[in-house]
C-alpha positions in Angstrom: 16.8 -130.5 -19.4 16.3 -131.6 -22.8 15.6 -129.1 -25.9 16.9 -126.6 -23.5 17.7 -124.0 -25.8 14.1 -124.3 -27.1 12.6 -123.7 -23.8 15.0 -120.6 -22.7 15.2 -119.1 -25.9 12.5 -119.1 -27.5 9.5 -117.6 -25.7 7.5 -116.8 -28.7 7.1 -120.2 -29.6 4.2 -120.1 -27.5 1.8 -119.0 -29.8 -1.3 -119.5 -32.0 -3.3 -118.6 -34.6 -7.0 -117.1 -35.2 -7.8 -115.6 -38.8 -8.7 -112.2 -37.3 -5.1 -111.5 -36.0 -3.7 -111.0 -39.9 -0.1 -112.5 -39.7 -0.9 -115.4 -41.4 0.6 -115.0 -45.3 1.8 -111.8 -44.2 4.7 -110.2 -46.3 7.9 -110.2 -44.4 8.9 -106.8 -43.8 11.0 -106.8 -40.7 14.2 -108.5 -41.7 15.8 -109.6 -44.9 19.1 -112.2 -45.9 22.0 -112.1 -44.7 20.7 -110.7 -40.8 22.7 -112.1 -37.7 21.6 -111.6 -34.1 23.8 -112.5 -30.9 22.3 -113.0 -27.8 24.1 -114.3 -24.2 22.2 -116.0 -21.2 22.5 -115.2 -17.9 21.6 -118.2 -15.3 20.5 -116.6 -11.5 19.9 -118.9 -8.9 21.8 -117.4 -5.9 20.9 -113.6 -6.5 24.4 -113.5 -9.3 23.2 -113.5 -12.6 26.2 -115.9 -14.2 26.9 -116.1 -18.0 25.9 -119.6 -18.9 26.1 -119.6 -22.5 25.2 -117.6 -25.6 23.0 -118.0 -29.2 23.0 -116.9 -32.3 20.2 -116.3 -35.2 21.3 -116.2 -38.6 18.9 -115.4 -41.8 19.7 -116.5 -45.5 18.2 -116.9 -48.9 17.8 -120.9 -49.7 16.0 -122.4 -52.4 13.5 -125.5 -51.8 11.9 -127.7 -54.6 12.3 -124.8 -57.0 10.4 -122.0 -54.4 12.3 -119.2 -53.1 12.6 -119.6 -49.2 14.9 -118.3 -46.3 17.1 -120.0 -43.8 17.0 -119.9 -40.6 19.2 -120.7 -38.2 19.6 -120.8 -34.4 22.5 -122.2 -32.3 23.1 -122.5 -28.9 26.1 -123.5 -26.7 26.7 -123.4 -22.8 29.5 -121.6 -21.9 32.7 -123.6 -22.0 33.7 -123.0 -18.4 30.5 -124.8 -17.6 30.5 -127.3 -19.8 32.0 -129.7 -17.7 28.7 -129.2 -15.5 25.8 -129.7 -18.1 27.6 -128.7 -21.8 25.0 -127.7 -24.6 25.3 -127.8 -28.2 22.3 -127.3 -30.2 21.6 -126.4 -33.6 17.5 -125.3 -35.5 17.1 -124.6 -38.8 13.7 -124.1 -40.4 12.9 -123.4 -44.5 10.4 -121.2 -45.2 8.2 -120.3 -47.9 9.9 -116.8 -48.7 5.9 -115.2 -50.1 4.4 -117.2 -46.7 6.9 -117.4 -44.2 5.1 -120.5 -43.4 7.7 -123.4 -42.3 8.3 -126.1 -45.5 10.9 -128.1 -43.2 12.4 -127.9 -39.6 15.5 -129.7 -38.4 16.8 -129.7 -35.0 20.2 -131.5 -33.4 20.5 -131.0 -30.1 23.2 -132.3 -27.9 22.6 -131.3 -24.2 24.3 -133.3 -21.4 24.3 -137.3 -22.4 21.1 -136.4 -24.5 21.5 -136.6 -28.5 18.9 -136.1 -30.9 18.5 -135.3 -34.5 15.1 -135.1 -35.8 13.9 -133.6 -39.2 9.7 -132.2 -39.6 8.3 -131.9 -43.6 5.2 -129.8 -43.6 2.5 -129.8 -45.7 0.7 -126.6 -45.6 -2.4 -127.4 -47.9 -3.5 -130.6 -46.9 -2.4 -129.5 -42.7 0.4 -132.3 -41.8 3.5 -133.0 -41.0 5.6 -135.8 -41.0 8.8 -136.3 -38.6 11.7 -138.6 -38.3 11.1 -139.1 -34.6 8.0 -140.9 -35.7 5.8 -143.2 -37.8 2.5 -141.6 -39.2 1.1 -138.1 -40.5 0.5 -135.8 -38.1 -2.7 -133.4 -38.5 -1.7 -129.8 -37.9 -4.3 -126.6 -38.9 -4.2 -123.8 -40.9 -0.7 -122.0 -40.7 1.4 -123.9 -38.4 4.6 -122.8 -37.7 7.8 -124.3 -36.4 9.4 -123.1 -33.1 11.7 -121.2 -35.2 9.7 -119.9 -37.7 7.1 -118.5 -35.3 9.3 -115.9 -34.0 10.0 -114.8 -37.7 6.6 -115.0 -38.5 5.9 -112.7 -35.1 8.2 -110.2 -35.7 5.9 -108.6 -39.2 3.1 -108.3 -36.5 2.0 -104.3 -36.6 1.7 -103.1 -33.1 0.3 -99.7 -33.9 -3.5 -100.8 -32.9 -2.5 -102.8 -30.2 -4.6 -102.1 -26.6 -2.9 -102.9 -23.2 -3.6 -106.6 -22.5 -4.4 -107.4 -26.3 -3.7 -111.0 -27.2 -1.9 -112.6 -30.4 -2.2 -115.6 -31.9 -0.8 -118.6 -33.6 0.2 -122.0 -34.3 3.3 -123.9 -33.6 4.2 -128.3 -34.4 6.5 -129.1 -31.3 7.2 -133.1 -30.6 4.3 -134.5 -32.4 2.0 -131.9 -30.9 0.0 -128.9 -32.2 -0.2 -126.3 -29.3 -2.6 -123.6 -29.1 -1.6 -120.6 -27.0 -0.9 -116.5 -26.8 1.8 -113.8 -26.1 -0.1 -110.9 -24.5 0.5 -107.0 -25.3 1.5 -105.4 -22.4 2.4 -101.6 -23.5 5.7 -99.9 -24.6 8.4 -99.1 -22.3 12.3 -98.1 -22.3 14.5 -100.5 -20.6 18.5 -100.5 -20.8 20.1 -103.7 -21.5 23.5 -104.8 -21.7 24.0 -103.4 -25.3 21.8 -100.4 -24.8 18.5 -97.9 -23.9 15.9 -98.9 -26.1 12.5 -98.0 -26.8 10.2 -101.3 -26.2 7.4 -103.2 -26.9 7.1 -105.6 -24.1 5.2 -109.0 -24.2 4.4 -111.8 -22.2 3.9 -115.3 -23.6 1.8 -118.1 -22.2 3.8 -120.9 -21.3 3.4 -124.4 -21.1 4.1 -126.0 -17.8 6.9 -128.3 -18.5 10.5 -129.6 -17.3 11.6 -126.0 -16.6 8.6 -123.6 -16.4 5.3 -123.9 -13.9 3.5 -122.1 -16.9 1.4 -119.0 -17.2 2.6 -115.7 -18.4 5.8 -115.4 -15.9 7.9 -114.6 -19.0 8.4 -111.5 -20.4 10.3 -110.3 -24.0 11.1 -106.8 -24.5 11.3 -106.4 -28.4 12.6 -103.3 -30.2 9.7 -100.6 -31.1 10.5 -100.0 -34.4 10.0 -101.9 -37.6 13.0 -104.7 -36.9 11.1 -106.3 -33.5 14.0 -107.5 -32.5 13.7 -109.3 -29.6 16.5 -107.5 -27.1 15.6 -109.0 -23.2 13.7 -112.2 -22.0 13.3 -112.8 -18.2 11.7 -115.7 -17.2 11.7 -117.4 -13.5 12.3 -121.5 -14.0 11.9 -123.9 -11.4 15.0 -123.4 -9.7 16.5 -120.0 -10.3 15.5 -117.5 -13.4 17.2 -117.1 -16.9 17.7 -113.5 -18.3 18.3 -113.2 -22.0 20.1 -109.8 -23.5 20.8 -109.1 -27.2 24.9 -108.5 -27.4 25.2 -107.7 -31.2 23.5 -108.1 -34.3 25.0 -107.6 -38.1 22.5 -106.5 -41.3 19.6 -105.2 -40.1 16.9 -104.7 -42.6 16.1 -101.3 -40.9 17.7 -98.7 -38.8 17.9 -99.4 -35.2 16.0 -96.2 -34.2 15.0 -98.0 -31.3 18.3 -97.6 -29.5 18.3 -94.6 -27.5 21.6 -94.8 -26.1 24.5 -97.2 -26.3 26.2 -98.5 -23.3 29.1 -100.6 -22.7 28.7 -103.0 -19.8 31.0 -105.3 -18.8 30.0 -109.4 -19.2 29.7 -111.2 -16.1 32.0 -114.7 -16.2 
């Protein structure tokens, strides 16, 4: 169960890059400082989707060795009603390059059951490493590796407009002293209605690695807004016991209009 929020929240960490695909150095167009997103998670093992906890991404100016960079910032927390089951608190934050996007330094604490950890990443984009906290050495990496967090920053600037059904995208992420290679797949536009709304979709699945709490493959699937935020607004996934469901609940300072959202709807939270 460790790094859970990692594993249910962050789909799009499974990802990497080839130089045809374009988002590498690609200008940031899809979100600016000051954004916050609120999402809840929904844990079904029994047929009852239950709300087991919630998250929250937050996006701010920062300023790193003299270059202009972004914040950001993801927390998680089980719900408190749970907590005396398996009680989560976990906090990312990764610097970016604010030109790049490209990660400059990832930090992650993460407090999940008896499990502690604080760990801290420096990359080094032109000479390809990183060195971590959690261990001696310099790690090799490739050319424009991402964080976990960074990544689905990074993805969100990808134009889907010359997408084709079953397209794949690529990229690089530096998870636990590994590199991993990987995809998220196009699979078409939809509309889908949430807990917060009708929206008009683009809908993904991501290659998974076969870990802890996934058997791997593309079993997941992230529903992100189809206009020029990509926000991400559901995430299903089956896990080895049970599935996790993941809906967007409320966002502040959106760097674009929302015209995604087809029709608002107010529905209830399950406890």
């Amino acid at each position: 169960m460790q790094f859970l929020l990692i594993y249910i929240l962050f789909p799009l960490l499974s990802l990497f890059h080839t130089p045809d695909t374009g988002i590498c150095n690609q200008p940031n167009n899809a979100f600016s400082a000051g954004e916050n997103i609120h999402y809840t998670i929904y844990y079904n093992v029994i047929g009852l989707y239950v709300n087991a906890g919630k998250a929250d991404f937050t996006t701010q100016t920062a300023n790193w060795n003299g270059v202009d960079a972004y914040s950001f910032t993801a927390t998680g927390k089980s719900n408190m009603k749970y907590d005396w089951i398996f009680k989560v608190r976990d906090k990312y934050e990764s610097i970016v390059d604010s030109k790049t996007l490209l990660p400059l330094q990832f930090t992650r604490h993460i407090n999940e059951g008896s499990f502690h950890q604080k760990e801290a990443v420096q990359f080094n984009q032109k000479a390809r490493t990183v060195t971590t906290s959690s261990a001696p050495g310099v790690f090799k990496t490739a050319d424009c590796t991402y964080d976990v967090i960074s990544a689905i920053y990074a993805a969100r600037n990808i134009n889907y407009a010359n997408c084709q059904l079953n397209d794949k995208i690529y990229l690089n992420f530096f998870l636990d002293k590994e590199l991993y290679p990987s995809y998220f797949k196009f699979l078409g536009r939809d509309i889908i209605k949430t807990r917060y709304g009708k929206f008009k979709v683009i809908k993904l699945a991501p290659l998974l690695v076969k870990g802890a709490m996934f058997n791997g493959g593309e079993k997941m699937i992230v529903w992100v807004t189809d206009d020029e935020n990509h926000i991400p607004v559901r995430i299903e996934t089956p896990i080895i016991v049970g599935s996790i469901k993941v809906d967007m609940v409320g966002y502040e300072n959106l760097r674009h209009p929302l015209t995604s959202l087809v029709e608002l709807v107010n529905i209830p939270e399950q406890q």
